[in-house]
Each structure stands twice: as structure tokens, then as C-alpha cells.
N, C-alpha and C positions, 0 to 999 in steps of 0.2 A: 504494500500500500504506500502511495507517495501523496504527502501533506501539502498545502496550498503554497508552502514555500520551495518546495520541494525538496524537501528533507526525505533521507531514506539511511535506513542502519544496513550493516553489512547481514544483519538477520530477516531484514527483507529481501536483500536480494536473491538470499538462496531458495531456491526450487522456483526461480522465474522460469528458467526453459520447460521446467516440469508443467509449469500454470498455462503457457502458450500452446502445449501439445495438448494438457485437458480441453483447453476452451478449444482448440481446431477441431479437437478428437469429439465435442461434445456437438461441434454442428451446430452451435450458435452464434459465430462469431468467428473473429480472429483476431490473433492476440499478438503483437509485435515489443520486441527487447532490446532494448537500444538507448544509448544516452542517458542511464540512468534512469529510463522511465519507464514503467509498463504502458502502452494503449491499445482498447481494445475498441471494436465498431462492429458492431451490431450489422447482420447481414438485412435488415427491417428492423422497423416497429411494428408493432400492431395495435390495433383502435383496444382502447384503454389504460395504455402507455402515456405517458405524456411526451412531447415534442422532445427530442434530445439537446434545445436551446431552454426549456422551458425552467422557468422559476431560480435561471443559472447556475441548474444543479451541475455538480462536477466528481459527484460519487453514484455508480449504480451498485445494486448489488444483485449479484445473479446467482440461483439456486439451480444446480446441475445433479440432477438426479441421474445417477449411474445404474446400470445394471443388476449389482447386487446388493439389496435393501441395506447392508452396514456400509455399502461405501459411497451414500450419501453424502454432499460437501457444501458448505456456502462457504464462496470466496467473493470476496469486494474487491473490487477492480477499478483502481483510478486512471479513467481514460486522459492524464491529461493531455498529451501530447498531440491528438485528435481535436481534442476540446479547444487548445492553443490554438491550432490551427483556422478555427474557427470563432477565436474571442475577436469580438467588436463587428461582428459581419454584421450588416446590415441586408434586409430582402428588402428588395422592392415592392412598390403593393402589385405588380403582377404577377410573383411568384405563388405558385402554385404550393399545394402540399409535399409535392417530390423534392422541395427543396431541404426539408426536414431531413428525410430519410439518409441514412448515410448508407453508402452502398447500392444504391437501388437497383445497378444493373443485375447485381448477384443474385442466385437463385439459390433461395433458402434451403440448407437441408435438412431431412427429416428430423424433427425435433423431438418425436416419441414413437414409443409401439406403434399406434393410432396411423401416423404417419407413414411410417412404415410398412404399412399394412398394406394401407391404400395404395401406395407406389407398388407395392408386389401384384396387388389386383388387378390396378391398369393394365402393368407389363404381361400378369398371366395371360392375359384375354388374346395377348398379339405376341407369341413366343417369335423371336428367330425373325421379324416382322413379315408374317404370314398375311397379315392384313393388307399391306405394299404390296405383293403381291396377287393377292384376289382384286386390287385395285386396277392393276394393269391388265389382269386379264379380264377384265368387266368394261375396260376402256376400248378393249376391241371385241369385245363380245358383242350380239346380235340383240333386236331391239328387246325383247321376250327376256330373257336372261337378266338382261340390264334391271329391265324393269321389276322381276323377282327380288336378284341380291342387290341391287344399288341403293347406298345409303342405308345400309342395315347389316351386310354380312360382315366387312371391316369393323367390328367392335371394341375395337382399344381406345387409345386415347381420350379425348374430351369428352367422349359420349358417356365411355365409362368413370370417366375423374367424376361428372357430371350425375349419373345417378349416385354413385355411393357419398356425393356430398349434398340431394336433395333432402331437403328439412323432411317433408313429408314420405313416405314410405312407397314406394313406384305401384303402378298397379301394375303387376308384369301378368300380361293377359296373354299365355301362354299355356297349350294344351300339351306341349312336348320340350322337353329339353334337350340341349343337344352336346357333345363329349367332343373335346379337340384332338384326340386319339385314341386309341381302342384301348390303349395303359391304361387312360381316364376311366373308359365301360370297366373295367376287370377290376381296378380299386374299388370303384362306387359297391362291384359287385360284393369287393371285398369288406366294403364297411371301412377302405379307409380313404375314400374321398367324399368329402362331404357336397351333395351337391342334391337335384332334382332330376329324377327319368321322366313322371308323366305326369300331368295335372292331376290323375285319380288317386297319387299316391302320397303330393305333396305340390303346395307353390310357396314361391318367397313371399307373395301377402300375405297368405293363409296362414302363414308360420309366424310371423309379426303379431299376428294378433293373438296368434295361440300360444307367445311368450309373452306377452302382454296380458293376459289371462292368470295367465304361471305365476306370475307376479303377482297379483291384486288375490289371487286364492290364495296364495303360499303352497303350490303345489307343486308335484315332479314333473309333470307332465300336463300336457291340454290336447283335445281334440275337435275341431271345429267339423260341423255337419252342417247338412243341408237344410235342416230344418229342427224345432226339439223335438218334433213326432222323429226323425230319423236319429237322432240322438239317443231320446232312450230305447229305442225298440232295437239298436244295432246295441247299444250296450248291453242290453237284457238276452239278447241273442248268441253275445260271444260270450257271456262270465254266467249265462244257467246252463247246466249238462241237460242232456233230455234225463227225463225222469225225475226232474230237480224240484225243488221246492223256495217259495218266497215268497215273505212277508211284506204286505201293502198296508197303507192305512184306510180307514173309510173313505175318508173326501179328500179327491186326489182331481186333476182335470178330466174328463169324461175318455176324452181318444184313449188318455195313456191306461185308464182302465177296461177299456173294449178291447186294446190289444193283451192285456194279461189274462182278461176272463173269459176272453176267446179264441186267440190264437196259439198262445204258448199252451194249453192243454192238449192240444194236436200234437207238441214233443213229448208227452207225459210230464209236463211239469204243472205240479199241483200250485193251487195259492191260497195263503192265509190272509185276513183285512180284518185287521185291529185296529180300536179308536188309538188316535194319533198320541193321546196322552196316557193310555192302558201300557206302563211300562210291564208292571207286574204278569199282564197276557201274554206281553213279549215272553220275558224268561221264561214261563212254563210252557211254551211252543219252542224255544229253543233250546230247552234242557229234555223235552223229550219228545220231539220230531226233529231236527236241526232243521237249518236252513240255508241255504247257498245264497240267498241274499236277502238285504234287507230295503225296501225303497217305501220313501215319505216323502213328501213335499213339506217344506216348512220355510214361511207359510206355506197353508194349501189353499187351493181354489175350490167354490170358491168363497168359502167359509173362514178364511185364514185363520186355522187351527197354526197350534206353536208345537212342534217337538223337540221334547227334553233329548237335546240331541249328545250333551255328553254322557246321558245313563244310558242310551241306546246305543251309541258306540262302544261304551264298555261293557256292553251284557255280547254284542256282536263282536268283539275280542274275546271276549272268555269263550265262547260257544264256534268259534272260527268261522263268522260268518260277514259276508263283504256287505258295509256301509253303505249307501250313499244316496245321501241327501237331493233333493231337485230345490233348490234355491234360487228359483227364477224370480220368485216375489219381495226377495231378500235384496240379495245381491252380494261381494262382498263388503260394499259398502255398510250394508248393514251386520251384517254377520257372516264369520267365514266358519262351517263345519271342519273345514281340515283340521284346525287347530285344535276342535273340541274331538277328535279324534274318527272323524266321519273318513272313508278311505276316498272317496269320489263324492266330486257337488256335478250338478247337474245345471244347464242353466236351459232355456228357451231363448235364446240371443239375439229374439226379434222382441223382446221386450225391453226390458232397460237397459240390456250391455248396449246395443244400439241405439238405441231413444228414440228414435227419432220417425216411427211408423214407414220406414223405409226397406227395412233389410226383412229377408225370412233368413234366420238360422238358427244352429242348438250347437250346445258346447258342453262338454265334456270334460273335467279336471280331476286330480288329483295323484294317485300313485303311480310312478310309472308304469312297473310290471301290470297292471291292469290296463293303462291305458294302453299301452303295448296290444296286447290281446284285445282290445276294443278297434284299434288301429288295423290291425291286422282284415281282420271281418269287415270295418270297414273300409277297405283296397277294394272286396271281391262285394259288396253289396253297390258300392258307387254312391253313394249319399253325398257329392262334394260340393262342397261351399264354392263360388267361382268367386275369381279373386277381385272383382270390385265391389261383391259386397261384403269381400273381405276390410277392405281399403273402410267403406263405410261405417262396418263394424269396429276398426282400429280406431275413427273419428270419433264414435260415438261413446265410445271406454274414454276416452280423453276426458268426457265431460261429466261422469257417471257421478264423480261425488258432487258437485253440484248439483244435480239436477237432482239425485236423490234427496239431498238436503230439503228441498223446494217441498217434493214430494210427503216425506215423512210429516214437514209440517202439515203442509194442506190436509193429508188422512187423517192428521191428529185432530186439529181444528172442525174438521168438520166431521167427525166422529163423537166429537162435544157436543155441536149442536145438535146432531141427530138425537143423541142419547135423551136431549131432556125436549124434543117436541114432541106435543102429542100425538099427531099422525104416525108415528113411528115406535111399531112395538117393539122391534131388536135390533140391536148393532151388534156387527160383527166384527170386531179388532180387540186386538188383544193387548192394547193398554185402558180397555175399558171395564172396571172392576168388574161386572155381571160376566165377561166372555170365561169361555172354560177351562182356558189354560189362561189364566192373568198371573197367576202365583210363576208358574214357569216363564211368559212373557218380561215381570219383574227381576227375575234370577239373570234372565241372558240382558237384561239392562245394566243388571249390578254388574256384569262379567264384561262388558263393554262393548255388549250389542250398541248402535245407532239408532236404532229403531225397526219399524217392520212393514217400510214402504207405504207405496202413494192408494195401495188397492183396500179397499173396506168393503164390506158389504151390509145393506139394511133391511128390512123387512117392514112394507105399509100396512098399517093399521088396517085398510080399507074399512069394509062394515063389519070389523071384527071376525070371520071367518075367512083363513089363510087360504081356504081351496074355493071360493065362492067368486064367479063371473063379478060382482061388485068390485071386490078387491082387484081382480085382473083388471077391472078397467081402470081401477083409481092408480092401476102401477100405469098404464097405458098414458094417462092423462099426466100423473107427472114426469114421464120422460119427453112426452109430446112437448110440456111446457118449457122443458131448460133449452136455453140461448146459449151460455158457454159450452159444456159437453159436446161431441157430438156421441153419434149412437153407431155404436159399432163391438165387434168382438174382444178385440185385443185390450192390451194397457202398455203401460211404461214409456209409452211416448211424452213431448212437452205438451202436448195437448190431452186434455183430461177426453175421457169416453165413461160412457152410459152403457147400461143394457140391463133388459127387465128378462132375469137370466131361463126363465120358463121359455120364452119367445125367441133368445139369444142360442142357446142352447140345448134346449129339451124339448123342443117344439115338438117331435116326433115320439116322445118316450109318454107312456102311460101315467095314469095318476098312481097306482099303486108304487112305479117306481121312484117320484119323486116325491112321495110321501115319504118313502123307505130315506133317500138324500137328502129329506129339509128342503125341498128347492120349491117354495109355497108359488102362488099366482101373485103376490105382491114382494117377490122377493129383487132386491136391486142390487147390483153390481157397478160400485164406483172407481173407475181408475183415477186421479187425481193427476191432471199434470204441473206445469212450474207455472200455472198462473199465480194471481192473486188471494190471498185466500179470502179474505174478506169478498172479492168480488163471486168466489166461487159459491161462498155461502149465501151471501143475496139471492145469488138465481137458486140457489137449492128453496131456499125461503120462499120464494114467489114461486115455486114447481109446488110446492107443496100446497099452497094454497089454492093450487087448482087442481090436487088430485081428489 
């Protein structure tokens, strides 16, 4: 280090040539020894930095992280000799930014991993520069040909600096991938090149989002489908043996239980459906039948029932039977199962991972080894997410805790007013003391659930009989009447939806049946989007008064 006078002891001077090799050797710089003075000049700055005239500093200090984590080093380096060089300059006022920069023609080298990477990625795409020539020979090729590979088969350079430095994630809308020698085919075969064969088996959006997934569950794995109907049904398909056995709850979404109670008994596989809260039912079905798996929604639709989901994963460890949760009403914003020991969540990923009533898909997380074998089944059944509304679903995950935030309040809110008007014999959520699981609703608050979404459900008074043409019409009259809502199936989008769930979804199923499910003629199904809530509750107030 050399002082403003330029004072320097004979114990500074030693390891100057050593300082000038690290700084060349580190790719930031270059460091010249001469005259008694160290200086060094920065091959750039970058926005953040301040001007190298600026505040007429004349010490920087630069931290040179090496290779091996102990041989980390901060050394100070007094550029004066540089700095001399440039005391008392004056810029004109047409000088540009470039005048700052010291160096500018030099091209920076890579300054980390990161860095480094990227320069190998370019170069791989165009070994040997294979690209130069596909260029030449596309330069005398015929017009057909041209028209094929031109401007897309040469893939090196800018194009590719260029994707891997886009903010946002590419949509790579590709059904085939393709290998730069047959080496490439036989590692990939080998499991040691990492890469994509064919759209049915893997795409780079689709994998974006399904580590984006991995994250926000805390899990090993994710698998994105084509839909949650192809989610759970290719799950349930590859982890039950035929002849197998599994535990549902009561009230579950209607599809997902027409495929258990009708299809999977063609492999021999029997099914049990306990209320979501009957832990005790659990263990004596799994201490003396077992079970190959265990599936609840929590919430469920569309009653959002709460499962005590860490006694249920500990009764399914003890008994070795597979977890997993469908937490599509949740989300992990709300609650993550992995963590309370659930093996697999489930999500329908055209509700809130998305938001946005745009996407259809379903998603799949948790353990690897299972999702492996879920994976697998799914290659040979084809349920594939295509990768823009991969890209959409990656957008939509970006906003989830917000939007959820909006949502939990608005359910909450207006789960209050329901509760005390009088048109309204029952609410259904489960921060409302009367609902059935509110003691376990409490427990996952105290453990640091967020809540439990934008979805409620109520039941109208009508003329006091739940199965009586009055009542259906007074449901009828106040869905006709709301102006926010619209009316439709889904939920988790920003826009709140309605539905008089007899009409929405049971329209064809008998009375005995949905007597058997609670699903009365005055039953309603609220999704809550990120409006207002006060506004949302006005129009529920004036529906009401016209049912």
C-alpha cells in the first residue's frame, strides 16, 4: 500500500510481483511494479460503482475470491500512479461516459463460475466452429434449404450469449431435441449428459417451473402434467399395485372420486373414505388392512374440510404407507405438507400456482424416488404440459404470495359477514368457530400455516328446507344478482367466481347422492379473488337481499 505522500517501507514492497500475478491471474484487472508504486486499472466498471474520478477517491479495495474457500484474500491497492496520470483532467461537457472507464477497449475476463459457464455454453453450441461452416454451405445452398436452416441452425454466438442472459425464462417451443454427435446420444443414454430427447419426456420451461415448484414445497422432486385430473390419476396409477388398497376422505373434488370409485377397481384395487378428520378410523384401517396409499385434499372441495396432516403422516410412516396430500386450495403459500411429513402434495396448477384463469395444468411434488416412478408412467401415458403454459405457469408462481395474501383476507372477511347474516344458515371455512375441524385449523395457524385461501363455501337459508325448489331459486336469485363475481367453475384466479354448486357440478347426480355429500339446493361456492374486500362484501350484501 503506498500513502498520499508516497511513503512505502521495504515490508511493502515485498510480494509486489506476487500481488500483480494474483490480480492478472484473478481476471480483474492489471497490476503494474515500477517506480516505487503499485497501479492497478480496472478492465471496466460497472453500474453501481462509482466513476473512478468520483469523490477523488484514491484507494479501492478489491475482494478476490479464489478457488479454494480458505484462500480467500482482501488486498487494497493504491492505484496511484494511474490516478497521477489523471489528476487535474478536466472532461468537456461532450464527453461521454466512456471517458470514465479506464480500459475500455479490453475485454473483461470471466470474473466467476457464472461467467465461466456461460463462455463454455456459447463455445459448446459451435465446437471447432461448425456453425462457419453450415454458414457457407447455406450460402450456396438452394432456395428450400436456405429457407429451412437459415438463421437458426448456426446456434452459437449472440443468439446463445443472448438466451442464457434473458431475464425471463425462453419458451423453447420444441417437440425434439437434437445431439451435436452421436458421443452426445450415448452419454445422455448414459445418464451423463445432461440434456432433453423429446418434448414427452422433458422441456427446459417445463423444468423451470418444476424447480420453481421444488422450491416453494421444499421438495426433491416436481412433476408438471397436463392437467390435475392427469396428475392425480397418472400418480394413483404408477404408486397403487393392482390389487392394492387406498385411503380417501369423504369430500374430495367429484372427477378425482369417479376415477377411484370407478376405475381403479377394474385393477383390483379396493378403496377406503374416511371423514377427513376421523384420525382414529385411519389407524385401525391401517393397522389391520394396510394400505398402499393415503390421498386427502386439505382443504377439500368443496367443503374445505382441514386434515391433521402431521398425525396422518405419522400413522402412514408407522404402517409404510405413501402420503400425499392434494393442496391445491392451500398452496405452499399457505401450508407446505412436506415439512409436516406428507411424502407428495399435489397441486391442480390451473388454480393458484397460475392465477390467472389462463393455464390448465396439475403438479406433482415431493420425494424423489416416487416422483421418479410417477415420471416414468408419465413418459408412456403422455399427459404433457406444452411449454408456454409452462412459461405462464412460471409467471404466475412469481406472484403467488401476493395474490394469496389478497385472497386469504377477502375468504376471511367475508366468511365474517356470512357467518352473522341471517339468510345464511352455514359457513364453511375453517377459521370459523362452528366449522368441524376449527381446533385443527387453529393448530396449523399456531405451526405457521398463513391461512387457508380465497375458497369458502355457504349455504342459503332459502324457506328453510335445504332440498326444497324455494331454496334453489333463492340460490338462483342471489348468484343472478352479484356484479363482481363472475359465474363459473374454477377458482384461484384474480378475479373472484361464483357457483350454486348443485347446478355447477351435480346437475346430473340424484338427490339421494347429494344428500349422502351435503351438496343442498342452496349450497354456494365462493372463490375470492384480489379485489377489494369491502367492495366484494357490498355486492354479496345486495345479492343477498335479492335472494
Amino acid at each position: 500500500r503506498r500513502g498520499r505522500g508516497g511513503r512505502s517501507g521495504d515490508g511493502r514492497r515485498e510480494g509486489r510481483g506476487e500481488m500483480a500475478a494474483f490480480v492478472a491471474g484473478a481476471g480483474i484487472g492489471r497490476c503494474r511494479v515500477g517506480g516505487g508504486s503499485v497501479g492497478w486499472s480496472m478492465k471496466s466498471w460497472t453500474r453501481g460503482m462509482p466513476p473512478p474520478r468520483a469523490g477523488g477517491a484514491r484507494a479501492r479495495r478489491v475482494v478476490l475470491a479464489m478457488m479454494a474457500p480458505d484462500a480467500a484474500k482482501t488486498v487494497e491497492i493504491m492505484a496511484a500512479a494511474e490516478m497521477a496520470e489523471r489528476e487535474g483532467e478536466q472532461l468537456g461537457p461532450d464527453a461521454t461516459v466512456r471517458a470514465y472507464v479506464r480500459a475500455p477497449d479490453e475485454k473483461m475476463a470471466s470474473m466467476n463460475d457464472e461467467s465461466a459457464e456461460m463462455a463454455y455454453n456459447v463455445l459448446r453450441v459451435d465446437p471447432g466452429g461448425v456453425s462457419e461452416e453450415r454458414r457457407a454451405l447455406l450460402r450456396d445452398a438452394a432456395s428450400s434449404t436456405r429457407a429451412v436452416h437459415g438463421g437458426e441452425r448456426p446456434k452459437g454466438g449472440k443468439k446463445a450469449r443472448a438466451v442464457l442472459d434473458a431475464i425471463t425464462t425462453p419458451v423453447v417451443q420444441s417437440a425434439t431435441f437434437t445431439f451435436r454427435n452421436s458421443r452426445e446420444c450415448i452419454e445422455y443414454n448414459e445418464g451423463n449428459y445432461a440434456s432433453f430427447e423429446y418434448g414427452r419426456y422433458g422441456n427446459p420451461t417445463t423444468r423451470a417451473a418444476e424447480e420453481k415448484l421444488m422450491l416453494l414445497e421444499g421438495a426433491d422432486d416436481a412433476l408438471l402434467s397436463s392437467s390435475g385430473m392427469n396428475a392425480v390419476t397418472t400418480m394413483l396409477l404408477a404408486l397403487l399395485p393392482a390389487g392394492g388398497h387406498i385411503v380417501v376422505t369423504t369430500d374430495c373434488y367429484r372427477r378425482t372420486r369417479q376415477f377411484v370409485q370407478t376405475l381403479l377397481p377394474k385393477m383390483g384395487i379396493t378403496c377406503t373414505v374416511l371423514d377427513p378428520a376421523d384420525v382414529n378410523a385411519l389407524e385401525k384401517v391401517l393397522a389391520e388392512r394396510g394400505a398402499d396409499l393415503y390421498f386427502s385434499e386439505s382443504p377439500t372441495n368443496p367443503m374445505v374440510r382441514v386434515v391433521d396432516v402431521p398425525a396422518v403422516a405419522a400413522l402412514c410412516a408407522k404402517y409404510n404407507t405413501i402420503c400425499c396430500i392434494d393442496t391445491t386450495f392451500a398452496t405452499a403459500y399457505n401450508y407446505r405438507p412436506i415439512e409436516h411429513g406428507a411424502h407428495l402434495v399435489l397441486h391442480s396448477g390451473t388454480k393458484y400456482l397460475a392465477g390467472h384463469n389462463d393455464v390448465i395444468c396439475g403438479a406433482l411434488a415431493g420425494d424423489a424416488h416416487l416422483i421418479a416412478q410417477v415420471r416414468a408412467l408419465h413418459g408412456v401415458l403422455g399427459g404433457v404440459l406444452d411449454p408456454h403454459s409452462a412459461y405462464l405457469l412460471l409467471r404466475g408462481m412469481k406472484t403467488l404470495s401476493l395474490r394469496l395474501a389478497a385472497q386469504n383476507r377477502n375468504a376471511e372477511a367475508l366468511a365474517r359477514f356470512l357467518e352473522a347474516h341471517p339468510k345464511v344458515s352455514r359457513v364453511h371455512y375453517p377459521t370459523i368457530a362452528g366449522h368441524p375441524d376449527y381446533k385443527i385449523a387453529q393448530q396449523q395457524l399456531a405451526d405457521g400455516a398463513r391461512g387457508f385461501g380465497g375458497v369458502l363455501s355457504f349455504e342459503l337459508a332459502g324457506d328453510g328446507n335445504p332440498w326444497s325448489t324455494a331454496t334453489f331459486e333463492a340460490a338462483n336469485r342471489f348468484v343472478d344478482a352479484l356484479r363482481i363475481p363472475y359465474i363459473g367453475p374454477s377458482l384461484g384466479g384474480v378475479e373472484s367466481l361464483v357457483e350454486q354448486v348443485c347446478i355447477m357440478g351435480y346437475y346430473d347426480q340424484p338427490l339421494e347422492t347429494r344428500q349422502r355429500l351435503g351438496i343442498s339446493n342452496g349450497f354456494i361456492r365462493f372463490a375470492c379473488g384480489i379485489e377489494d374486500s369491502d367492495d366484494v362484501i357490498a355486492d354479496v350484501a345486495n345479492a343477498l337481499d335479492a335472494a
